[in-house]
VODO-662925 format. One record per residue (C-alpha): residue number from 1; residue in one letter; x, z, y. Coordinates in steps of 0.05 Angstrom, whole numbers, plus 5000, padded with zeros to 4 digits. Each point is the difference from the previous one (the first is absolute). Example, Ala and Ser with C-alpha at 12.3 -4.5 7.8 and 13.67 -1.06 7.14 Angstrom:
<atom k="1" r="A" px="5246" pz="5156" py="4910"/>
<atom k="2" r="S" px="5027" pz="4987" py="5069"/>
//
This chain:
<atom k="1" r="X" px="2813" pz="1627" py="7842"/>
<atom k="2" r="X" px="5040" pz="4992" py="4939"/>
<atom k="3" r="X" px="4988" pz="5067" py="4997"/>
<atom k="4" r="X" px="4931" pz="4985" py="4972"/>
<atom k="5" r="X" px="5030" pz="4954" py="4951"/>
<atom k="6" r="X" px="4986" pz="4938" py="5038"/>
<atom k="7" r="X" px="5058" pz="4944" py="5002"/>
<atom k="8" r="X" px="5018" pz="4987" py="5068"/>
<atom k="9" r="X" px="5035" pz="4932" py="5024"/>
<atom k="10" r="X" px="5018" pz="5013" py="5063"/>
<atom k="11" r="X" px="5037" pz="4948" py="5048"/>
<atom k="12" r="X" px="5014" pz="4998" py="5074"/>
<atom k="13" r="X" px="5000" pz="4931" py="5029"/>
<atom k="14" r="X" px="4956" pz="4938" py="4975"/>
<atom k="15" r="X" px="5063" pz="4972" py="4973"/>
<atom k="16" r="X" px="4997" pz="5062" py="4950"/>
<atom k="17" r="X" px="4940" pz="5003" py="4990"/>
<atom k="18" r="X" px="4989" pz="4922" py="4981"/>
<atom k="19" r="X" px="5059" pz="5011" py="4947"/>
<atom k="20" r="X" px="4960" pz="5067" py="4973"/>
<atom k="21" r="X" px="4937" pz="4954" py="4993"/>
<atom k="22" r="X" px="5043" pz="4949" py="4964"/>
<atom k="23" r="X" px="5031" pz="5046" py="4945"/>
<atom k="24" r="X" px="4938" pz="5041" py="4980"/>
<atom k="25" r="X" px="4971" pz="4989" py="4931"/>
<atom k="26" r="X" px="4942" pz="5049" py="5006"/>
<atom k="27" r="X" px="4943" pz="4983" py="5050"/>
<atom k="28" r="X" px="5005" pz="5051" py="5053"/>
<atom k="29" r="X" px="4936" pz="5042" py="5008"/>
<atom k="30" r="X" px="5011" pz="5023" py="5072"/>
<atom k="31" r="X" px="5049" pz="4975" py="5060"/>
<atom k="32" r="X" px="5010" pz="5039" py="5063"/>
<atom k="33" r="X" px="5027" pz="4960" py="5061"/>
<atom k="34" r="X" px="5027" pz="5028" py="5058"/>
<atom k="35" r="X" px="4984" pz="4944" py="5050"/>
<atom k="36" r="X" px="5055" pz="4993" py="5049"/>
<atom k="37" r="X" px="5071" pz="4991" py="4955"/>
<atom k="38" r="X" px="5068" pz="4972" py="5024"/>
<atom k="39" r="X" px="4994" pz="4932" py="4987"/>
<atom k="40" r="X" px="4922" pz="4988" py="5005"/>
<atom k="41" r="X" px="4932" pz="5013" py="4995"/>
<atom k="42" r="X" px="4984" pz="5036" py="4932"/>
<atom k="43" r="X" px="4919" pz="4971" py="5002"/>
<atom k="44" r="X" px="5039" pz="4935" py="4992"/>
<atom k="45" r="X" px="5013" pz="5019" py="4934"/>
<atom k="46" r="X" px="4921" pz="5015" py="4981"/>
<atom k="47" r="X" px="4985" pz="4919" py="4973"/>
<atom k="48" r="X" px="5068" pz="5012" py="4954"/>
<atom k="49" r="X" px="4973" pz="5059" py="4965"/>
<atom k="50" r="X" px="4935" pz="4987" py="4994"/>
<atom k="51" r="X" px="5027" pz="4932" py="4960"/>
<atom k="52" r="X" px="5040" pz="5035" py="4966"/>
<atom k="53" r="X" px="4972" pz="5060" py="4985"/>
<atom k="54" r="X" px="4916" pz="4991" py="5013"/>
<atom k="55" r="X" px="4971" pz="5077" py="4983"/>
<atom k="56" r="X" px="5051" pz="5026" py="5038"/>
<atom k="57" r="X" px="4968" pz="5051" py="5050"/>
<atom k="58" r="X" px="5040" pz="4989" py="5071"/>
<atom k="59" r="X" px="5007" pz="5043" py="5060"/>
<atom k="60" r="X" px="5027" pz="4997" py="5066"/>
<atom k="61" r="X" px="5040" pz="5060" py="5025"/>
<atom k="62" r="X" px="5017" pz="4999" py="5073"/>
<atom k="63" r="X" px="5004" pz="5021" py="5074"/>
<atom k="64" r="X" px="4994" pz="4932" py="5015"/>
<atom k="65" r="X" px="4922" pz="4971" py="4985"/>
<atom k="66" r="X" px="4952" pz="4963" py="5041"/>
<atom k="67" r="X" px="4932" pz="4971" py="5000"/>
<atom k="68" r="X" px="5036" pz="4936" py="4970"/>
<atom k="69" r="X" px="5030" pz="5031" py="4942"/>
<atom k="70" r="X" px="4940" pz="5047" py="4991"/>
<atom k="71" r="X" px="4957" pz="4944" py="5002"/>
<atom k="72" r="X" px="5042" pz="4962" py="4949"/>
<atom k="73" r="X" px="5022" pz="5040" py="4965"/>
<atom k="74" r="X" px="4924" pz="5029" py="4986"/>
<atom k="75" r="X" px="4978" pz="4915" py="4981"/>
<atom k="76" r="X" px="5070" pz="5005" py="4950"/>
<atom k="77" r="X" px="4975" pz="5068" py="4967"/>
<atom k="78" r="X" px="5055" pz="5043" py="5033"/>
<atom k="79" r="X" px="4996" pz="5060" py="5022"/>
<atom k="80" r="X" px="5036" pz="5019" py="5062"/>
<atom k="81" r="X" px="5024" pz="5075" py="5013"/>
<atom k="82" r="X" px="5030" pz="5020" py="5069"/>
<atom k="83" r="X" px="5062" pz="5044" py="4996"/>
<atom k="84" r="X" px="5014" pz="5061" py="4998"/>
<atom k="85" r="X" px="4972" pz="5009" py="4928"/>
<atom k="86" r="X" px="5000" pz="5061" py="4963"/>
<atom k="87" r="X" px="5026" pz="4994" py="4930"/>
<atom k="88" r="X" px="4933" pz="5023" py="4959"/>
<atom k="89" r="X" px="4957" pz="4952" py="5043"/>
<atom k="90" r="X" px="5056" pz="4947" py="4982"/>
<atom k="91" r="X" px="4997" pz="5026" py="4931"/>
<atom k="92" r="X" px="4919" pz="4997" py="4989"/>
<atom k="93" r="X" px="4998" pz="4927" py="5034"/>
<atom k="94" r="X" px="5059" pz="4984" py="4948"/>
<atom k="95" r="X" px="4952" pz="5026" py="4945"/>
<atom k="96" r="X" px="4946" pz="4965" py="5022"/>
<atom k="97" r="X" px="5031" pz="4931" py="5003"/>
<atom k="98" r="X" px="5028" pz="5014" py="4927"/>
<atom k="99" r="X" px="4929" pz="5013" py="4979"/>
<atom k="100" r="X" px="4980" pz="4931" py="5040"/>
<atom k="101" r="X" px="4994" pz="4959" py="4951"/>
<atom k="102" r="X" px="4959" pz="5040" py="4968"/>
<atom k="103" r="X" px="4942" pz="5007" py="5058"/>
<atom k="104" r="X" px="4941" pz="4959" py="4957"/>
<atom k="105" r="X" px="4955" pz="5049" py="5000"/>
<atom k="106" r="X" px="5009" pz="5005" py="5078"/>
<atom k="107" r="X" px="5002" pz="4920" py="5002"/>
<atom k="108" r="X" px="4938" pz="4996" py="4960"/>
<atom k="109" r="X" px="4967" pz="5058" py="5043"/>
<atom k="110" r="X" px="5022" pz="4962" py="5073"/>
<atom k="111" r="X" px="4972" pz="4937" py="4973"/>
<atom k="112" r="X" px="4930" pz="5021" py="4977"/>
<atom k="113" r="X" px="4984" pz="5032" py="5068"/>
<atom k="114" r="X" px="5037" pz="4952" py="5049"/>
<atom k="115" r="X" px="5056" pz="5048" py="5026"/>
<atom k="116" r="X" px="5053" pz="4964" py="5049"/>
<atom k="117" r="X" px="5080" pz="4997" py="4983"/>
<atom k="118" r="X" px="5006" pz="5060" py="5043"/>
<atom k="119" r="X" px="4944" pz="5045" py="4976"/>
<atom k="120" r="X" px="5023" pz="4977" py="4921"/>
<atom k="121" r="X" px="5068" pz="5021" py="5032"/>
<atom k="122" r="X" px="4972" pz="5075" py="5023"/>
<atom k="123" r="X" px="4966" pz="5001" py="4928"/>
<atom k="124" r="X" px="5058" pz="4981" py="4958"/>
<atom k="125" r="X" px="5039" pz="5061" py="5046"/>
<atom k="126" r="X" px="4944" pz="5045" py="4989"/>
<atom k="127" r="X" px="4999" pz="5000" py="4929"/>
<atom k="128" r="X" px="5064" pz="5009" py="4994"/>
<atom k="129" r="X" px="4985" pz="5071" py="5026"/>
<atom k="130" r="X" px="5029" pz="4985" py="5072"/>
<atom k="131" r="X" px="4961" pz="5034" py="5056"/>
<atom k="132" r="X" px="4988" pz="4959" py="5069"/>
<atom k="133" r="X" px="5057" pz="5028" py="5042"/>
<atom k="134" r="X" px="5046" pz="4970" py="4946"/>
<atom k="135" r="X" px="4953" pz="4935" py="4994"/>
<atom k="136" r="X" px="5004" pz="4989" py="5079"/>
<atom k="137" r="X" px="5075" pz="5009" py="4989"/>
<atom k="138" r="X" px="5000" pz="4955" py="4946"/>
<atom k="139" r="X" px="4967" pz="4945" py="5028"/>
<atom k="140" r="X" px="5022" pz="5006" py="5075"/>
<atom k="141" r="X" px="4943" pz="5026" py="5028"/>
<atom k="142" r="X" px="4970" pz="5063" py="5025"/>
<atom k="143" r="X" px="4958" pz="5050" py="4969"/>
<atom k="144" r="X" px="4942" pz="4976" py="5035"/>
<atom k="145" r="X" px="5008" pz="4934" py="4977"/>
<atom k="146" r="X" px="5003" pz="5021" py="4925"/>
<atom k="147" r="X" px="4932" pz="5041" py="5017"/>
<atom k="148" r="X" px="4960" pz="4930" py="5026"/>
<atom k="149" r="X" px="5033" pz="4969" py="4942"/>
<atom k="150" r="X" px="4960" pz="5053" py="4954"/>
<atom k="151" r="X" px="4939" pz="4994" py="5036"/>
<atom k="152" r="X" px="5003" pz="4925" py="4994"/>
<atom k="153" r="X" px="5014" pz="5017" py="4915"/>
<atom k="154" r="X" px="4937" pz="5054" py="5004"/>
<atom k="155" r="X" px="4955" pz="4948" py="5034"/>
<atom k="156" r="X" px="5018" pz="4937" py="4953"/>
<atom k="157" r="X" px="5001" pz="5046" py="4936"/>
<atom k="158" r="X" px="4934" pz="5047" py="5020"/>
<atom k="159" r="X" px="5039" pz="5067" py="4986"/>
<atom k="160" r="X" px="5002" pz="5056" py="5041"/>
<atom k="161" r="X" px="5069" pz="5026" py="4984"/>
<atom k="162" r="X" px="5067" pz="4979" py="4983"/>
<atom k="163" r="X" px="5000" pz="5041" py="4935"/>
<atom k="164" r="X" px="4934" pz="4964" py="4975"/>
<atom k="165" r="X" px="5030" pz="4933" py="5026"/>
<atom k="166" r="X" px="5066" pz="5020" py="4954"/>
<atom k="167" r="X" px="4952" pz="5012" py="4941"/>
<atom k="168" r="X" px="4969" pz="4931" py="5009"/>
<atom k="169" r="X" px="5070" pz="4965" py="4995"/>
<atom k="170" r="X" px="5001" pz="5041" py="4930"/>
<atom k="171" r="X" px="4939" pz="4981" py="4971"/>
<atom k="172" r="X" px="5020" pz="4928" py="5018"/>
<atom k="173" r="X" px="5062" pz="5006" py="4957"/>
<atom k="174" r="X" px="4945" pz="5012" py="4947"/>
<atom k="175" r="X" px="4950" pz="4937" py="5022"/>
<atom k="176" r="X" px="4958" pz="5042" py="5034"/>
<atom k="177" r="X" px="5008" pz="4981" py="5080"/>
<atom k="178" r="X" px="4954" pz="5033" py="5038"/>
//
């Protein structure tokens, strides 16, 4: 990943990675946790960095989730990615949680037509060009799921298609929802 110019703090216990969050200046734009760590529970770290570090986009990678960290971590804004991961679907989520903090026009767009935390989720995903097997992936679910998800986003928004549904998230960047 530094490979893409990104800085990457890396640390492999919750010790470390307490002592990382300490002695960073910057506000971090994107942490990955792998949940299971020697000495703990990485989610446990979640309520430190978003205190510390609020825009930070957050996901969860692991061979270890269930419905109770899929379920909370979905109400805490994380997203949750089963291992194995392929590096260029690591890379695009990476991307996308950079550009986070910079989903208002989605925001704007989920608000006006009344879209859930999870379809806003498959949105945000979608716009950042990623197509539903890497969506399902994304947000621990399957394909199917990210399809009912779309047809829940057609049926609140009145489009037909996920490409006019994409153009309506642009023309609300511009005041324009519809």
């Amino acid at each position: 990943m530094e490979e893409r110019g990104w800085d990457v703090h890396v640390a492999t216990s919750l010790a470390e990675a307490e002592t990382v969050l300490a002695g960073l200046r910057a506000q971090l734009d994107t942490v990955l946790l792998d949940r299971v760590v020697p000495d703990g529970d990485a989610t446990a770290l979640i309520p430190k960095i978003r205190a510390s570090h609020p825009n930070a986009g957050i996901a969860i990678v692991s061979a270890h989730i269930d419905d109770e960290l899929a379920l909370s971590s979905q109400a805490q804004g994380v997203y949750v990615v089963p291992k194995p991961v392929k590096l260029p679907v690591l890379c695009r989520l990476v991307e996308h949680l950079v550009d986070a903090g910079n989903t208002d026009d989605v925001d704007r767009y989920a608000s006006a037509v009344g879209l859930s935390p999870r379809e806003r989720a498959v949105l945000c995903l979608a716009v950042s060009e990623m197509g539903g097997h890497e969506i399902a992936g994304c947000l621990d679910c399957t394909i199917r799921t990210v399809e009912t998800y779309w047809q829940r986003i057609f049926d609140k928004t009145g489009k037909r298609s996920q490409r006019a549904v994409l153009a309506a998230v642009i023309r609300a960047n511009n005041n324009e929802v519809g």
